[in-house]
C-alpha positions in Angstrom: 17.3 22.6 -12.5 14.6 20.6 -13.8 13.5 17.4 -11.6 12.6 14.4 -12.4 8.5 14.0 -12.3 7.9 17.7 -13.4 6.2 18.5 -16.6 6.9 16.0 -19.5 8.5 19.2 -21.7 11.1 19.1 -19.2 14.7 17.9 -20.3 14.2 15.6 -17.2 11.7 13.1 -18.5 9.2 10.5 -16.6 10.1 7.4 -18.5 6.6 6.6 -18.1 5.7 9.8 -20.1 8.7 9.3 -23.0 5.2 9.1 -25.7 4.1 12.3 -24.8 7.0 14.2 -25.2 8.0 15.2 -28.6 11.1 13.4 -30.1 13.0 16.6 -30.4 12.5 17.5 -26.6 13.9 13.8 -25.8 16.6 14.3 -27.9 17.2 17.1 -25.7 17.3 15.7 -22.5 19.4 12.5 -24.1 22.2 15.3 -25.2 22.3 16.5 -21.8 22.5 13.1 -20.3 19.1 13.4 -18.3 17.7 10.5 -20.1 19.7 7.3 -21.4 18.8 6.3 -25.2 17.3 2.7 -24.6 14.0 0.9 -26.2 12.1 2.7 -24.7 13.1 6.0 -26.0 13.9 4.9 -29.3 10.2 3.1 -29.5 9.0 7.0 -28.4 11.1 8.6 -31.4 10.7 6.0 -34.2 7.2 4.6 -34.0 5.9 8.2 -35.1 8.5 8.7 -37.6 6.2 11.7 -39.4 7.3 13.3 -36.1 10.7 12.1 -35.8 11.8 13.1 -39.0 11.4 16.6 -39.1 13.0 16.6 -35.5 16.0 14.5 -36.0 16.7 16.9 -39.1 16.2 19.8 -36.9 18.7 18.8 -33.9 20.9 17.2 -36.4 21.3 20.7 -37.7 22.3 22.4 -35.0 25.5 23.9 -33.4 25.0 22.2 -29.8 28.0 23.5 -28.3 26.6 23.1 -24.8 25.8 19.5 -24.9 27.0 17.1 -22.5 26.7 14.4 -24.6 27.5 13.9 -28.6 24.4 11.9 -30.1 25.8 11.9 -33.6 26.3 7.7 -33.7 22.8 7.6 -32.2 21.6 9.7 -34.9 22.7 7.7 -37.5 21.5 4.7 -35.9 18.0 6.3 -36.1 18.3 7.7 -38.8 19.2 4.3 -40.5 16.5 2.8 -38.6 13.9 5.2 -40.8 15.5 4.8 -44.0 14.9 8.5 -45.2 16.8 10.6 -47.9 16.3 13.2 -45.8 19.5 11.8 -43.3 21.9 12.8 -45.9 23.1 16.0 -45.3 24.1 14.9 -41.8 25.8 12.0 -43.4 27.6 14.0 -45.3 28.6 16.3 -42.7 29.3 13.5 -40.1 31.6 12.4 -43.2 33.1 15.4 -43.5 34.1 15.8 -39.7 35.7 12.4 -40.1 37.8 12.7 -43.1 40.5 10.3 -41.9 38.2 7.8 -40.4 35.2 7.2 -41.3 32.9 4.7 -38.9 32.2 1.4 -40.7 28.4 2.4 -39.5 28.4 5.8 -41.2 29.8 3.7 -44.9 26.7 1.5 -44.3 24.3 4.2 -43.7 25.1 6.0 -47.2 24.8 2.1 -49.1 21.3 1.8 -47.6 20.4 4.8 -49.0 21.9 4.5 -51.7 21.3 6.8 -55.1 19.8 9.9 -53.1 23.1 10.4 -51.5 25.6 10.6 -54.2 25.0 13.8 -55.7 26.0 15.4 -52.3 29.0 12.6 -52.0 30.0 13.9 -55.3 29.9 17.9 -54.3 31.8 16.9 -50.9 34.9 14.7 -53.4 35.2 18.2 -55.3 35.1 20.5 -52.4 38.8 18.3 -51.4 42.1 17.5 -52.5 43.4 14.9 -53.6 45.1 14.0 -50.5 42.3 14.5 -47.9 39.4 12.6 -50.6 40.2 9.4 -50.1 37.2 8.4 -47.2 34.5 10.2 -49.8 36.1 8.1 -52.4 35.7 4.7 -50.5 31.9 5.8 -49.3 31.1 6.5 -53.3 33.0 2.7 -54.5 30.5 1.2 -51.8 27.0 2.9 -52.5 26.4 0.5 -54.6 25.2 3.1 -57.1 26.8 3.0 -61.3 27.1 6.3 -62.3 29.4 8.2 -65.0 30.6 10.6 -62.0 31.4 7.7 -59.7 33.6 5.9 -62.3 35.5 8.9 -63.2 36.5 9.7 -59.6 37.6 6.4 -59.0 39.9 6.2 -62.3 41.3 9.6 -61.1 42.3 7.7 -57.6 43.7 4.9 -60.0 46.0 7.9 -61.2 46.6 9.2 -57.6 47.3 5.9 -56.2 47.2 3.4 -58.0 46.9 1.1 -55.0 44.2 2.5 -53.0 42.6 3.1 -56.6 42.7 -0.2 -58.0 40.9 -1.7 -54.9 37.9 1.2 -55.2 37.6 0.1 -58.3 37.0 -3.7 -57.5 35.0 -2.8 -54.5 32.7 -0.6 -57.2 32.6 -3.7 -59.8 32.1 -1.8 -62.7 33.3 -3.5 -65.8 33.6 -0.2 -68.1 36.9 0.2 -65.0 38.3 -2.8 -66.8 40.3 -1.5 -69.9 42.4 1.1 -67.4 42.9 -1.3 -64.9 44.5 -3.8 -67.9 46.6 -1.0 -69.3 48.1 -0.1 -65.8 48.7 -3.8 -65.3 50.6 -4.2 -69.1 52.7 -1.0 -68.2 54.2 -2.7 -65.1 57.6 -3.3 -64.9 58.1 -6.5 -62.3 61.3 -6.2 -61.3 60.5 -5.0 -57.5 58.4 -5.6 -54.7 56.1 -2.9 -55.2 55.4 -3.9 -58.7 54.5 -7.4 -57.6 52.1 -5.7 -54.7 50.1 -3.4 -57.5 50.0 -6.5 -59.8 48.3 -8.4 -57.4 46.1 -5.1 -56.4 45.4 -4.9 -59.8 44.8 -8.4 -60.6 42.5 -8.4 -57.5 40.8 -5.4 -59.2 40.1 -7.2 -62.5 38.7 -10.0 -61.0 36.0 -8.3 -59.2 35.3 -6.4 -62.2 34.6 -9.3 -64.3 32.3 -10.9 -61.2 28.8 -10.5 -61.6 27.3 -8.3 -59.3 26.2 -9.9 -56.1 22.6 -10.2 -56.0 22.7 -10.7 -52.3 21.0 -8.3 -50.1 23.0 -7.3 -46.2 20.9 -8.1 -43.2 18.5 -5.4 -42.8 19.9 -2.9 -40.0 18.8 -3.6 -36.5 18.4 -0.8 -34.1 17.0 -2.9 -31.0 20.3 -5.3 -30.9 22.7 -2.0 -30.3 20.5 -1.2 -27.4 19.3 -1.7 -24.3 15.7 -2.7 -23.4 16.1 -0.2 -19.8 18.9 2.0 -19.0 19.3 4.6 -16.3 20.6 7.9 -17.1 24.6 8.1 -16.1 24.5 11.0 -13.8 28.5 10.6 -12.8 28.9 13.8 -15.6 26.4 15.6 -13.8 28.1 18.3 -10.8 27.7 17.1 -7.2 24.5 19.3 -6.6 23.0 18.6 -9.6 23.2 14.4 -8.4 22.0 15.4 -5.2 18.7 16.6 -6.3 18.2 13.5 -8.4 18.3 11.6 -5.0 14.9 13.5 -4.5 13.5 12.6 -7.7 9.7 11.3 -7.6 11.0 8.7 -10.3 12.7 5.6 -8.7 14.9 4.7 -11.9 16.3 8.6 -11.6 17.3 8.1 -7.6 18.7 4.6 -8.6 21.5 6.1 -11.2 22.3 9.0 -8.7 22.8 7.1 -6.3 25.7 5.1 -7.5 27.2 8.1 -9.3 28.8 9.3 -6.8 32.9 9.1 -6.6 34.3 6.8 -3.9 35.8 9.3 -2.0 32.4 11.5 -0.9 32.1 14.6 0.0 30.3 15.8 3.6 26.9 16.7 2.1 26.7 13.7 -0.1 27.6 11.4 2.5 24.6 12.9 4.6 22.5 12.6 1.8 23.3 9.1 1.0 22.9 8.0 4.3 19.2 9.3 4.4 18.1 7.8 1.4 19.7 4.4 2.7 17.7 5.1 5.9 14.6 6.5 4.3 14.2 5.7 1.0 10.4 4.6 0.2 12.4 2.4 -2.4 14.4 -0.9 -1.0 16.4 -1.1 -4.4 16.8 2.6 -4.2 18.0 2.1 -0.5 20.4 -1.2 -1.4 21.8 1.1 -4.2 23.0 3.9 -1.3 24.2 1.4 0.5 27.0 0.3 -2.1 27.7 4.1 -2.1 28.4 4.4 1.0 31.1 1.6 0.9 34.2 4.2 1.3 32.5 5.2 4.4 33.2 2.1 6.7 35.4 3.9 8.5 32.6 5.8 10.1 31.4 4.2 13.2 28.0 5.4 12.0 27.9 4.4 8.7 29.0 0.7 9.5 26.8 0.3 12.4 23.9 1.0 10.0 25.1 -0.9 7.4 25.5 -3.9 9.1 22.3 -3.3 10.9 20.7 -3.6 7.9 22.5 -6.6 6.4 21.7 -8.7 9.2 17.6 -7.8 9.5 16.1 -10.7 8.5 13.0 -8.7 7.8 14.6 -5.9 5.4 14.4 -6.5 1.8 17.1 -9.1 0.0 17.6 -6.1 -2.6 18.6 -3.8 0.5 20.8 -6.2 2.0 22.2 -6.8 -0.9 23.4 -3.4 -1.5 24.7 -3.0 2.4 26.7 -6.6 1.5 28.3 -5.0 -1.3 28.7 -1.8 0.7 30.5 -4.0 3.1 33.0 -5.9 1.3 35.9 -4.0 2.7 35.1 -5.2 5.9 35.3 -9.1 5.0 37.5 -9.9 7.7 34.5 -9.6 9.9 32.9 -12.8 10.5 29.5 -11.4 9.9 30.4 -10.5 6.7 31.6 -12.6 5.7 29.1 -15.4 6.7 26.9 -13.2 4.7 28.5 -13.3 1.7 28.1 -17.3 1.6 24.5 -17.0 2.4 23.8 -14.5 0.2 25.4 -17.0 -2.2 23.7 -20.0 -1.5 20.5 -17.6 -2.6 20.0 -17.7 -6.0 18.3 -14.3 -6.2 20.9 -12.9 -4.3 24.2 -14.9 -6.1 25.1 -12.2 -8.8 25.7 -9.3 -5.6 27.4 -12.1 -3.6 29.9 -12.5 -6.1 30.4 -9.2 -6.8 30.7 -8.4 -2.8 33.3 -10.9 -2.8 35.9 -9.8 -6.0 35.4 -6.1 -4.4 37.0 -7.6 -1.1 40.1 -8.1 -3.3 40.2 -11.4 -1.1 41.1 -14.3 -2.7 40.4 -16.9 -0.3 37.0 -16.1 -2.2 38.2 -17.5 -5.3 36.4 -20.8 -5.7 33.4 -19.5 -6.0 34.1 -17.5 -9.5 35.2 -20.6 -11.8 31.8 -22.8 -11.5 30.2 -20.0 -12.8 31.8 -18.9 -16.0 29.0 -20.8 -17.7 26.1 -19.9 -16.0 22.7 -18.6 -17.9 22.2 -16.0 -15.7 24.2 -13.1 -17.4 24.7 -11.0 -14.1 26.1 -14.2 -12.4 28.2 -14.9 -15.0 29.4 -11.0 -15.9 29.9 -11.4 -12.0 32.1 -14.7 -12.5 34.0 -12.8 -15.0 35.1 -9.8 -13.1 36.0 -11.8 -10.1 38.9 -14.2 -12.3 40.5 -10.8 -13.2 40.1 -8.8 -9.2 41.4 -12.2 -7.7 43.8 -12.7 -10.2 43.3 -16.3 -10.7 45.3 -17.1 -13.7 44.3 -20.6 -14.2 41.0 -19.7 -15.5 43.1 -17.3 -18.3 42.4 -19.9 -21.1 38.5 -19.5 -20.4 38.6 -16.1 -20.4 40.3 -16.2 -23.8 37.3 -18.2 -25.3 35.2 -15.5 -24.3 36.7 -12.9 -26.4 34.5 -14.7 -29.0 31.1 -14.0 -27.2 29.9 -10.3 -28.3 28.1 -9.9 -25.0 30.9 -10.9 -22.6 34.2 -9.8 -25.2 35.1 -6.8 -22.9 34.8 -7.9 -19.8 36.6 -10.9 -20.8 39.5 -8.1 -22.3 39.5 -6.7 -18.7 39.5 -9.9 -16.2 42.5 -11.2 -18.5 44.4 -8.5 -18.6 44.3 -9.0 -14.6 45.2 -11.9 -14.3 46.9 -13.9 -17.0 50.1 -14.9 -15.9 52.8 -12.6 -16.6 56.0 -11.2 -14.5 54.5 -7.8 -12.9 56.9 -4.9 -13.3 56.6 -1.6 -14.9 59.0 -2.7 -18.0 56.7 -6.0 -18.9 53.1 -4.2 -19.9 54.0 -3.2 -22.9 54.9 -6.5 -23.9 51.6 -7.4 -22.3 49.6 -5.7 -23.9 51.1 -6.6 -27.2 50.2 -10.1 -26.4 46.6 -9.1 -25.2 46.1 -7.5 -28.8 47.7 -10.8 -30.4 45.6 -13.2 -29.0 42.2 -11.3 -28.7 42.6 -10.8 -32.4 43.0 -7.2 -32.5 42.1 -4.7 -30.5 39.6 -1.9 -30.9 40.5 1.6 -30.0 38.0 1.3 -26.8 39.2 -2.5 -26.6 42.8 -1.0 -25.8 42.0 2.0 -23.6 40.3 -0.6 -21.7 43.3 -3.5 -21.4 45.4 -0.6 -20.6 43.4 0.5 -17.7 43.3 -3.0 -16.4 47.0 -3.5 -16.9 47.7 -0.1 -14.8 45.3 -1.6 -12.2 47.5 -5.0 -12.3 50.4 -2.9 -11.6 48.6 -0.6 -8.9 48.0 -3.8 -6.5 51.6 -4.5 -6.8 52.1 -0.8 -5.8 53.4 0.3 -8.3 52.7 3.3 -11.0 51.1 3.4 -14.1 52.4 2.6 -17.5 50.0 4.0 -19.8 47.7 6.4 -17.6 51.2 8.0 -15.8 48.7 10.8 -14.6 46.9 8.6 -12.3 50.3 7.4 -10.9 49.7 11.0 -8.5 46.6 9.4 -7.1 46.4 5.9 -6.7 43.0 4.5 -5.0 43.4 2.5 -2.0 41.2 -0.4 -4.3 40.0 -0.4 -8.0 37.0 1.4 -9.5 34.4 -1.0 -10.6 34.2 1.4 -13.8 37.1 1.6 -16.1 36.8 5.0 -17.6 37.7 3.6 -20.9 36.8 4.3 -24.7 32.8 5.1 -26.1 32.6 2.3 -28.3 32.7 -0.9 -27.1 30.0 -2.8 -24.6 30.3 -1.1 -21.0 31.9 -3.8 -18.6 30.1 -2.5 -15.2 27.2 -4.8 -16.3 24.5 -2.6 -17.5 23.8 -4.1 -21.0 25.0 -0.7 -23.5 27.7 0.1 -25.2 30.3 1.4 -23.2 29.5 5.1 -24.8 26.4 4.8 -23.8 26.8 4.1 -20.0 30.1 4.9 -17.9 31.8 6.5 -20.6 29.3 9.1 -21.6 31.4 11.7 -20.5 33.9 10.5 -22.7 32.4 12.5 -26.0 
């Protein structure tokens, strides 16, 4: 296996040589998860776009069977990014894999580029039936494109379904749609309810027919807002000896990620090998980071002894403490610990880990501490503050929680601290009815949204020991405490606190 530091053509990549590698060769090591896409990667693919598009054509193209990761969102997002005709057969394609459901980002990609695209849109409609059309259908009505071809196969969906038909038709806006739309709409006999539904389909159809078009232009797309500035590769997908030599990396950010990629429960070899790099590491945020690995390892007269060695040295590095804190919160019924944990957060540089040592205690005599700071500007206090409401389960903050599903940066872990701890009778028949609730009052929930309320809910029902409702396969192996990372949906924002999208971090695997 390649490590991180060798040569820049390497799937492992120096972040600090990301220029010098060729966009295809980081697309590589981004599809086999040795590389996280972040600004920095993106700025090494898209400010030499002669380069990058060629190369995103090329691995766009290809069968990649042996990928651990799917890049095809992150493709479009480039590929949007660059604005070239040259993206469309992979739109196409990408459309054609997702007949039934089309992403809302794919539908935007084709309007952006507009005319280019349709005579391939068109070739994909005719390759279907009737039945199975209905996605290429919606994608022509919205590329904003009037065209002879486009009108006739939307008055063909009029005839197929005159529903679904009549609202292509006033999405498309074409006013030559109008004399078929007022035929359908004399022929209709009112006397039942889906009469009156098509009349006000139809009616709905004239109207935006008749509009003129809309002269207003969408916000230009914005690749640096669905990103992050930094993120470390997610090595969890990687196999144990593959995360073991990433502890040995010459790159700090590589031995950062594997270090908390390990599983709680830790085999003999990578318990020895975190326990060096905690010892050894030339790196005190690389040594704080195998600290908090080692925190299923308490038990180990060893381990502890050289944890809390560390946490009390006044002369070790607040980042390395830090890590042995959180690596100690199991053990906050000792009084050093503990103590710790309130001077730790009585340091501002040190508050975010405090808080997050404390909600991983599961104790809640902790729970004053997470309220004041629901409001805070620092976002890893305040993601902190949020995860400790729903691990404490202090239901009187529920209502604050529930404003947050309105904030785009804090909406999922807001999903997953109320689903902990609104208040709600606890028992196996109730979740359902929970989660109903959860969907009802956060507005609806994403697919991601509700893999992830589901997890939390199965958690809520774990601390009461008992099983699962909606993950009944984990009901066979129960952890002794929660994972800090939900393995949830790729679509929505991660809630460990990294900054990406949740597809992009934790659930990587997830493709």
């Amino acid at each position: 296996m390649p490590v991180a530091g060798e040569r820049p053509t390497e799937l492992v990549v120096n972040p600090q040589n990301y220029h010098s590698v060729s966009p295809y060769e980081l697309l590589e090591a981004a599809a086999q998860g040795y590389i996280s896409i972040d600004h920095r990667v993106l700025h090494a693919i898209l400010d030499r776009p002669e380069e990058a598009v060629p190369d995103l054509v090329r691995f766009a193209a290809e069968d990649r069977p042996e990928d651990r990761l799917n890049l095809e969102e992150d493709l479009v997002a480039m590929f949007r990014h660059l604005r070239t005709p040259e993206a469309v057969p992979f739109f196409v394609e990408c459309l054609r894999q997702n007949l039934q459901d089309a992403a809302d980002e794919l539908t935007e990609a084709f309007a952006e580029i507009g005319a280019p695209a349709l005579d391939l849109l068109l070739a994909l409609y005719e390759e279907l039936e009737e039945e199975e059309s209905g996605e290429v259908a919606f994608v022509l009505a919205a590329l904003g494109v009037r065209d002879e071809r486009v009108l006739k196969v939307l008055l063909e969906r009029l005839d197929f379904d005159a529903s679904d038909g009549a609202f292509l038709l006033g999405l498309y806006g074409d006013p030559a749609a109008k004399p078929a739309l007022e035929r359908l709409l004399a022929e209709l006999d009112s006397g039942d309810q889906s009469a009156v539904d098509l009349r006000r389909d139809l009616e709905y159809a004239l109207e935006h027919c008749s509009a003129p078009p809309d002269s207003s232009f969408p916000e230009p797309f914005d690749i640096w807002s669905i990103y992050p500035e930094k993120a470390e590769p997610v090595l969890d997908i990687f196999p144990e000896l593959e995360r073991l030599e990433f502890l040995k990396s010459d790159v700090e950010e590589y031995r950062c990620a594997a270090a908390l990629s390990f599983p709680n429960e830790l085999s003999s070899r990578a318990k020895r090998a975190l326990l060096e790099v905690a010892r050894n590491d030339s790196s005190a945020e690389v040594r704080g980071r195998a600290w908090e690995a080692l925190s299923g390892e308490t038990e180990d007269r060893a381990v502890k002894t050289a944890m809390m060695s560390r946490l009390k040295d006044e002369a070790a590095p607040l980042a390395e403490r830090c890590g042995a804190l959180v690596g100690l919160a199991a053990e906050f019924d000792d009084a050093v610990v503990r103590v710790k944990m309130i001077e730790f957060y009585n340091k501002p540089e040190a508050r975010a880990k405090a808080l997050e040592a404390m909600w991983k205690s599961l104790d809640r005599s902790f729970a004053e501490y997470f309220p004041p700071h629901l409001k805070d500007e620092d976002i890893g206090i305040k993601r902190q503050a949020i995860w400790g409401l729903g691990y404490l389960c202090i239901g009187s903050q529920a209502a604050e929680l529930q404003e947050l599903f309105e904030d785009g940066e804090f909406r999922t872990d807001a999903l997953f601290a109320y689903a902990l701890c609104v208040p709600a009778e606890v028992s196996r028949g109730r979740m359902k009815s929970l989660f109903r609730k959860i969907n009802e009052v956060a507005g609806g929930l994403t697919h991601g949204e509700a893999q992830l309320v589901q997890t939390a809910l199965d958690e809520r029902l774990a601390f009461h020991g008992l099983d699962p409702v909606f993950n009944e396969e984990a009901g066979e192996e129960q952890p002794d405490k929660p994972q800090s990372r939900p393995q949830v949906g790729r679509n929505e924002p991660c809630p460990c606190g990294s900054g990406k999208k949740y597809k992009k971090c934790c659930g990587n695997h997830a493709a």
